[in-house]
N, CA, C and O of each residue as an XYZ file, in Angstrom:
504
protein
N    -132.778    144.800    134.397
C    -132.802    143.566    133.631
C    -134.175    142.896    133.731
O    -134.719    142.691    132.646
N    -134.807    142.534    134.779
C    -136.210    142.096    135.140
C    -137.366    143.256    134.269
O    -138.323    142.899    133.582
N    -137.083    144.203    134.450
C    -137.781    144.947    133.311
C    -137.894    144.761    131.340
O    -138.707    145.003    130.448
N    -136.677    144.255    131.473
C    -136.706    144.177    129.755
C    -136.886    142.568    129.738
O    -137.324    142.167    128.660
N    -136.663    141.647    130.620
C    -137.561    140.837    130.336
C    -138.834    140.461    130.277
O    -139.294    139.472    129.707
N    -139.373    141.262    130.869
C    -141.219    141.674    131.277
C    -141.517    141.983    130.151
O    -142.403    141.367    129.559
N    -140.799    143.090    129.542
C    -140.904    143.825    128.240
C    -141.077    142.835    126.936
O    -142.057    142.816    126.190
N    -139.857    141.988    126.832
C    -139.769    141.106    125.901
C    -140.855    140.171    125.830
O    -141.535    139.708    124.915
N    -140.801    140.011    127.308
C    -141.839    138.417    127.566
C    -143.512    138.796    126.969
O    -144.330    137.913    126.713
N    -143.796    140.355    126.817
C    -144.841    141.168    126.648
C    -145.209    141.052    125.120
O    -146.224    140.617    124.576
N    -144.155    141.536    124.657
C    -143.647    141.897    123.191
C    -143.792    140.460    122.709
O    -144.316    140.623    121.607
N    -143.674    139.460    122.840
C    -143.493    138.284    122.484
C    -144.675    137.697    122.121
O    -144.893    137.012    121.121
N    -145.823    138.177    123.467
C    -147.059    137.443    123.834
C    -147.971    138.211    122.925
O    -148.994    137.570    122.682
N    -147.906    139.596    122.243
C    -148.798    140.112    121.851
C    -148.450    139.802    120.531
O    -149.416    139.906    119.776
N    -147.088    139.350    119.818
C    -147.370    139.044    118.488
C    -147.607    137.799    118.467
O    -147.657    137.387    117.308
N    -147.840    136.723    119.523
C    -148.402    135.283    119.352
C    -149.632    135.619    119.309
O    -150.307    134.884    118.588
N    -150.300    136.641    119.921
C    -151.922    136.753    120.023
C    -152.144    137.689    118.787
O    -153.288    137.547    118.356
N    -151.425    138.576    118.103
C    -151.652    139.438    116.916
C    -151.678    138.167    115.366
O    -152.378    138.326    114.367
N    -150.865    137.176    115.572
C    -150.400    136.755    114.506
C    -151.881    135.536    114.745
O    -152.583    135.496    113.734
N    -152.316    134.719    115.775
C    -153.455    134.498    115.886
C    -154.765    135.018    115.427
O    -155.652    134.558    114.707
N    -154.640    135.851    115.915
C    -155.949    136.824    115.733
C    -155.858    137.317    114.094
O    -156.955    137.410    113.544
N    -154.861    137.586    113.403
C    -155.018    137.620    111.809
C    -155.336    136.471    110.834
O    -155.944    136.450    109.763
N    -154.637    135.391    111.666
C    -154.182    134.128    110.707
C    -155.886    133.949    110.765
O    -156.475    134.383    109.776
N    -156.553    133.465    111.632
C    -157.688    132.831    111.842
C    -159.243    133.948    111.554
O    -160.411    133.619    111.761
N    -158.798    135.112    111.100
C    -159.905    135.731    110.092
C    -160.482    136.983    111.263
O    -161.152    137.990    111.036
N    -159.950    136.482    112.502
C    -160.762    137.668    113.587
C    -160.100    139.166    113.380
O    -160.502    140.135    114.023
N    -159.520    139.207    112.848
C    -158.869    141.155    112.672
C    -160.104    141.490    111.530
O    -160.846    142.440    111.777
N    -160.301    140.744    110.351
C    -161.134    140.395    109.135
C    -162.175    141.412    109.751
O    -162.515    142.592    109.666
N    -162.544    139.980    110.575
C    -164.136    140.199    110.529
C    -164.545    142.143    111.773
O    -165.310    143.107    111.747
N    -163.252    141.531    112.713
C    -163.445    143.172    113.404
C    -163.487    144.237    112.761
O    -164.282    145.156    112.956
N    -162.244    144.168    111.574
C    -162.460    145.301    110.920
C    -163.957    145.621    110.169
O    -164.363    146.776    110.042
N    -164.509    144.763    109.823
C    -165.572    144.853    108.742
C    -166.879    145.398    109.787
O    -167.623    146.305    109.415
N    -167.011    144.854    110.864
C    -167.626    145.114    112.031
C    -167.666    146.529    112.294
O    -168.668    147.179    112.591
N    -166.539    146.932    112.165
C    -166.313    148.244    112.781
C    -165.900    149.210    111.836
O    -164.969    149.981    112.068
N    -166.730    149.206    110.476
C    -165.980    149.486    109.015
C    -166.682    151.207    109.274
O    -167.837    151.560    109.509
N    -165.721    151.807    109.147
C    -165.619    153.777    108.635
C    -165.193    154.028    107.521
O    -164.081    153.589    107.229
N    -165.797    154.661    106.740
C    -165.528    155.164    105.552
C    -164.665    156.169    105.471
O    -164.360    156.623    104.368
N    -164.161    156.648    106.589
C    -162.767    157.652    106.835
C    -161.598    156.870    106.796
O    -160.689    156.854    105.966
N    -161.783    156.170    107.914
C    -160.252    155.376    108.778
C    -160.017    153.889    107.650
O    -158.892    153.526    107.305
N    -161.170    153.255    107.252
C    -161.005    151.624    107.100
C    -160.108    151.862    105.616
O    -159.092    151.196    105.417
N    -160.411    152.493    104.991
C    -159.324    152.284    103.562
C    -157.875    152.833    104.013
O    -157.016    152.185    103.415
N    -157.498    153.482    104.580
C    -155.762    153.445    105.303
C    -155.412    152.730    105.716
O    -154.268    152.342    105.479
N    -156.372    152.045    106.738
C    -156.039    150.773    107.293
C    -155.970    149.448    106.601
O    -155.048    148.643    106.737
N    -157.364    149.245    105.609
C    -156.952    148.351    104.741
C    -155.520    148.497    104.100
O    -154.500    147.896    104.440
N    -155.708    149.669    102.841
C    -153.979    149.904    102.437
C    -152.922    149.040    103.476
O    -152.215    148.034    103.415
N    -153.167    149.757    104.147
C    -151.386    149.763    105.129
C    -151.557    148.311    104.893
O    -150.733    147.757    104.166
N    -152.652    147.535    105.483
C    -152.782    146.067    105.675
C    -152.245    145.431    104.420
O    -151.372    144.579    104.591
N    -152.496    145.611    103.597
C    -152.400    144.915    102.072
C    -150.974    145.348    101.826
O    -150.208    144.425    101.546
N    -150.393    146.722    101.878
C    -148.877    146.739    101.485
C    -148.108    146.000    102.354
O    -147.224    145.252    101.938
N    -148.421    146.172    103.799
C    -147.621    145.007    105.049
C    -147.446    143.604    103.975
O    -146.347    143.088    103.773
N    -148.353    143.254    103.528
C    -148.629    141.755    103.451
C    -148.024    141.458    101.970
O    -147.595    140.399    101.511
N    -148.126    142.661    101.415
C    -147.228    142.235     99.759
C    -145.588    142.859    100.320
O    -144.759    142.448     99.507
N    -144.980    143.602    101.304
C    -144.168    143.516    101.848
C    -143.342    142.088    102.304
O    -142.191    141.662    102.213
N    -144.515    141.667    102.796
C    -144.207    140.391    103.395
C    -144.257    138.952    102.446
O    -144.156    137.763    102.748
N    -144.430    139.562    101.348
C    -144.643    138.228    100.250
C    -145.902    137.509    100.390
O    -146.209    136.496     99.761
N    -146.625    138.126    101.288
C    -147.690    137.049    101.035
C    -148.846    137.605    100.119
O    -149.673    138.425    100.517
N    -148.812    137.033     98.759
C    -149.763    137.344     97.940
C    -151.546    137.209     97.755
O    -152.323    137.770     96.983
N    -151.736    136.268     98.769
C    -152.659    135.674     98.628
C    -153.693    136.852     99.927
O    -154.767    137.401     99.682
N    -153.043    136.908    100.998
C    -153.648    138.169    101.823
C    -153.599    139.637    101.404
O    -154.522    140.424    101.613
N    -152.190    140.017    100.659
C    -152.104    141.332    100.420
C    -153.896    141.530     99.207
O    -154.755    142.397     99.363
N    -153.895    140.398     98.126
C    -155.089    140.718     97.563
C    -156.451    140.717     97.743
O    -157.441    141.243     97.234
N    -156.089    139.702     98.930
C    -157.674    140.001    100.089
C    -158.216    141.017    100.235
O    -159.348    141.367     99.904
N    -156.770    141.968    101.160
C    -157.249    143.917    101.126
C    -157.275    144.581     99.956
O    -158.252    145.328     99.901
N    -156.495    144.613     98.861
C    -156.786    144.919     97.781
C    -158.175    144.831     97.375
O    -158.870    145.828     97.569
N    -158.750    143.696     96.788
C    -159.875    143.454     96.396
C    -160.821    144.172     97.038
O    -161.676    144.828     96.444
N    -160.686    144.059     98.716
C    -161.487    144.921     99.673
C    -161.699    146.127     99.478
O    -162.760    146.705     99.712
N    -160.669    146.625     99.015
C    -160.649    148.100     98.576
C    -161.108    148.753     97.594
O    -161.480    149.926     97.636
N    -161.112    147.687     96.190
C    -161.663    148.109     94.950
C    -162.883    147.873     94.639
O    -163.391    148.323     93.612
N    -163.663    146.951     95.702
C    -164.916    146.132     95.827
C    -165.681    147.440     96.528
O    -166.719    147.903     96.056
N    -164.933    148.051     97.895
C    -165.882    148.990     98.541
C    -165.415    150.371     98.584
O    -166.099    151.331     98.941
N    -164.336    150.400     98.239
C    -164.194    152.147     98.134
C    -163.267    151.996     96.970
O    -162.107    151.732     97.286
N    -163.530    152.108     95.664
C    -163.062    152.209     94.418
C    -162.732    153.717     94.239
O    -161.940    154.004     93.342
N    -163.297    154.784     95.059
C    -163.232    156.239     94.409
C    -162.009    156.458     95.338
O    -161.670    157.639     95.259
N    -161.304    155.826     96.102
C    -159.732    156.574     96.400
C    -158.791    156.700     95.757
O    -158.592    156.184     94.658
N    -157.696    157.785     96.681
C    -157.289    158.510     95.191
C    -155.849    157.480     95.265
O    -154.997    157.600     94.385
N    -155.690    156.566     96.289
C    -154.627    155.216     95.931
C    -155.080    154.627     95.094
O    -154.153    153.941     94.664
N    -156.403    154.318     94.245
C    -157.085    153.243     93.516
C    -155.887    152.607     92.405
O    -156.043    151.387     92.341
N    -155.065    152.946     91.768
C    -154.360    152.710     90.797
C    -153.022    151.807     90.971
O    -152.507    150.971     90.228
N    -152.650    152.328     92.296
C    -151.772    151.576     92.992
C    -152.158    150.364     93.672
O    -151.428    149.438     94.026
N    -153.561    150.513     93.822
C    -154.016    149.154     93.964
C    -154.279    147.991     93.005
O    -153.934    146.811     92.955
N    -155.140    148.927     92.160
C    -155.328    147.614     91.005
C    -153.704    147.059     90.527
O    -153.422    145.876     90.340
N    -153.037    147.866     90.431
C    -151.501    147.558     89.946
C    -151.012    146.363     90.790
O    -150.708    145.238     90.392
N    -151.005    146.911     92.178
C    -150.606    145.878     93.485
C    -151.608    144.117     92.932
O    -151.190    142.963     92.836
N    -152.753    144.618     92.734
C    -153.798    143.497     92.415
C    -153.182    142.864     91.758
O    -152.502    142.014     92.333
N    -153.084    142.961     89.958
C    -152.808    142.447     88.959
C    -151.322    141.468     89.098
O    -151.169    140.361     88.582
N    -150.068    142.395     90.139
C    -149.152    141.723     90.165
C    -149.112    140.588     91.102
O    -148.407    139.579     91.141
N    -150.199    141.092     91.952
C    -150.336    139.651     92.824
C    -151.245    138.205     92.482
O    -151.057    137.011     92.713
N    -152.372    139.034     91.776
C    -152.991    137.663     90.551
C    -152.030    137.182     89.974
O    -151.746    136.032     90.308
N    -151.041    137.946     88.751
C    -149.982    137.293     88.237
C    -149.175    136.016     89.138
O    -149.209    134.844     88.764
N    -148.591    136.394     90.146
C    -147.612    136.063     90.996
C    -148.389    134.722     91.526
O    -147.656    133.734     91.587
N    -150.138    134.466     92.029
C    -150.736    133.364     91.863
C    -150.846    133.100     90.680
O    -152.042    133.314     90.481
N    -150.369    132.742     89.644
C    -150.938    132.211     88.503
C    -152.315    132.470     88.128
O    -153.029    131.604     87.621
N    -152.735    133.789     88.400
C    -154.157    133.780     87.681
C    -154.226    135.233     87.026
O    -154.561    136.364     87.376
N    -153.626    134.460     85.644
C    -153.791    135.535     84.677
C    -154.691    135.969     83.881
O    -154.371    136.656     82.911
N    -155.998    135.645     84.149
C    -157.546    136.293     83.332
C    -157.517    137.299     84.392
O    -157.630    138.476     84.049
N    -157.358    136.957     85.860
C    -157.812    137.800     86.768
C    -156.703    139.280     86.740
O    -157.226    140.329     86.363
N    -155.586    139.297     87.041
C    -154.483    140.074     86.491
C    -154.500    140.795     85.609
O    -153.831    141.824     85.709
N    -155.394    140.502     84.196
C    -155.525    141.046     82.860
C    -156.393    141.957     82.704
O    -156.290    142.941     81.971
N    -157.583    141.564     83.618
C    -158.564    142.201     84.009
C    -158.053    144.127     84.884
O    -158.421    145.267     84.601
N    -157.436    143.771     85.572
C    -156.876    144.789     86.319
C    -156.126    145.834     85.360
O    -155.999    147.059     85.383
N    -155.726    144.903     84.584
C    -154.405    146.261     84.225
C    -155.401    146.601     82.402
O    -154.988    147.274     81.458
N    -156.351    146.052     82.485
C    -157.207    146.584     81.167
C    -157.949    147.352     81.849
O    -158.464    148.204     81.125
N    -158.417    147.488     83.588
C    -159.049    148.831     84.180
C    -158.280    149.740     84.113
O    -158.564    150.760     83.485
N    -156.994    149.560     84.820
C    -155.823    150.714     84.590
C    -155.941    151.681     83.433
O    -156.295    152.859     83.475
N    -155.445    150.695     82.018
C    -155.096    151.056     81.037
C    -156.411    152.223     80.671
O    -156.387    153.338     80.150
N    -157.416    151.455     81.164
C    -158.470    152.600     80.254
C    -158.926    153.247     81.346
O    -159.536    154.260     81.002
N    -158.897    153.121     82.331
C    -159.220    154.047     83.497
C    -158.724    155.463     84.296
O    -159.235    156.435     84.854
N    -157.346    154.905     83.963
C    -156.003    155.638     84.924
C    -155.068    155.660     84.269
O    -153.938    155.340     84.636
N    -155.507    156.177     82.807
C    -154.682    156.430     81.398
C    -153.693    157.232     82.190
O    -152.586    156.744     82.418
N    -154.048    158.568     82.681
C    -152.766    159.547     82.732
C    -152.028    159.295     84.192
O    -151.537    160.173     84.902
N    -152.063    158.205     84.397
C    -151.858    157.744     86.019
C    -150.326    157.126     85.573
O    -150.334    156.498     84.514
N    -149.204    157.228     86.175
C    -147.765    156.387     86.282
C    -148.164    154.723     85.759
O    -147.639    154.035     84.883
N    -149.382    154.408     86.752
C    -149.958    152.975     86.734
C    -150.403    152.612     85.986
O    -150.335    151.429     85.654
N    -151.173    153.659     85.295
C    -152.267    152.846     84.300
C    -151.280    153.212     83.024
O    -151.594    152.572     82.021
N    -150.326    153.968     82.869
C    -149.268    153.938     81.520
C    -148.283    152.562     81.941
O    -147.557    152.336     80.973
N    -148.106    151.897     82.694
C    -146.915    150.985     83.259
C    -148.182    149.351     82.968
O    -147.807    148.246     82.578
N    -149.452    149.703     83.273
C    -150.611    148.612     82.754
C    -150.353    148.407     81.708
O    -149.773    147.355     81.443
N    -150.719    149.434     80.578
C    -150.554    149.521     79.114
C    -149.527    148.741     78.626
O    -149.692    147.743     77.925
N    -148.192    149.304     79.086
C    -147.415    148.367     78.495
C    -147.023    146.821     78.798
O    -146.460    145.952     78.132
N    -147.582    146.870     80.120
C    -147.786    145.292     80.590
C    -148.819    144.434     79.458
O    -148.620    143.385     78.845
N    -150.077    145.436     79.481
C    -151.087    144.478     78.994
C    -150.413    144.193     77.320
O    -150.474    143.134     76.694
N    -149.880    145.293     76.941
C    -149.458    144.866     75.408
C    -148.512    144.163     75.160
O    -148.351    143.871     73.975
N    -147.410    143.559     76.314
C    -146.405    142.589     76.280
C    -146.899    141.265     76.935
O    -146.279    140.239     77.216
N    -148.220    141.608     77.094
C    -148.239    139.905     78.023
C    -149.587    140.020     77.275
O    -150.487    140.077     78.113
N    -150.024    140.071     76.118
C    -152.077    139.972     75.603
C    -151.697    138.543     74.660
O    -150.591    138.087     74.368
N    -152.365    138.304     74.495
C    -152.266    136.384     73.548
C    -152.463    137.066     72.087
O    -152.486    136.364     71.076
């Protein structure tokens, strides 16, 4: 019993110091610090789906953006801009959103994403 409270009491302390250490920009800036052109776009990903997992739109497009800003040639790119656009949408910023799924559309024509853009952009264009 003294063991799984150690455990818990452990478990407890490292997501008060994990959820710290994200909220306040220091995972950010470590990662960028310590940026690999192998490892940092998985890690971004994972980061950005966690966070549109988690509803939070406003971080999941942080990594997004991160991703299309510095490594645009991965072969997730489509699933990102997609992830992007619905999370611009979801903030109310639909120039920015429109933008995305008019890269799709003409970018990642034969992509699931960029055919699922298309018909977005032609049901939602003014």
């Amino acid at each position: 019993m003294k063991s799984f409270v150690i455990a818990l009491v452990c478990l407890v302390g490292f997501m008060i110091w994990f959820r710290d250490w994200a909220s306040t920009g220091k995972m950010d800036a470590f990662i960028e610090a310590h940026e690999d052109p192998d490892s940092t776009p998985g890690l971004l990903f994972v980061m950005a789906e966690a966070c549109n997992t988690a509803n939070s739109p406003e971080n999941a497009s942080r990594y997004y953006k991160w991703l299309v800003d510095k490594y645009p040639e991965k072969k997730f790119m489509p699933r990102v801009r997609f992830h992007l656009a619905q999370n611009y949408e979801e903030m109310g910023k639909r120039r920015e959103a429109m933008e995305q799924y008019i890269i799709l559309k003409d970018s990642f024509t034969l992509t699931d994403y960029g055919r699922m853009a298309e018909k977005k952009w032609e049901t939602t264009r003014f």
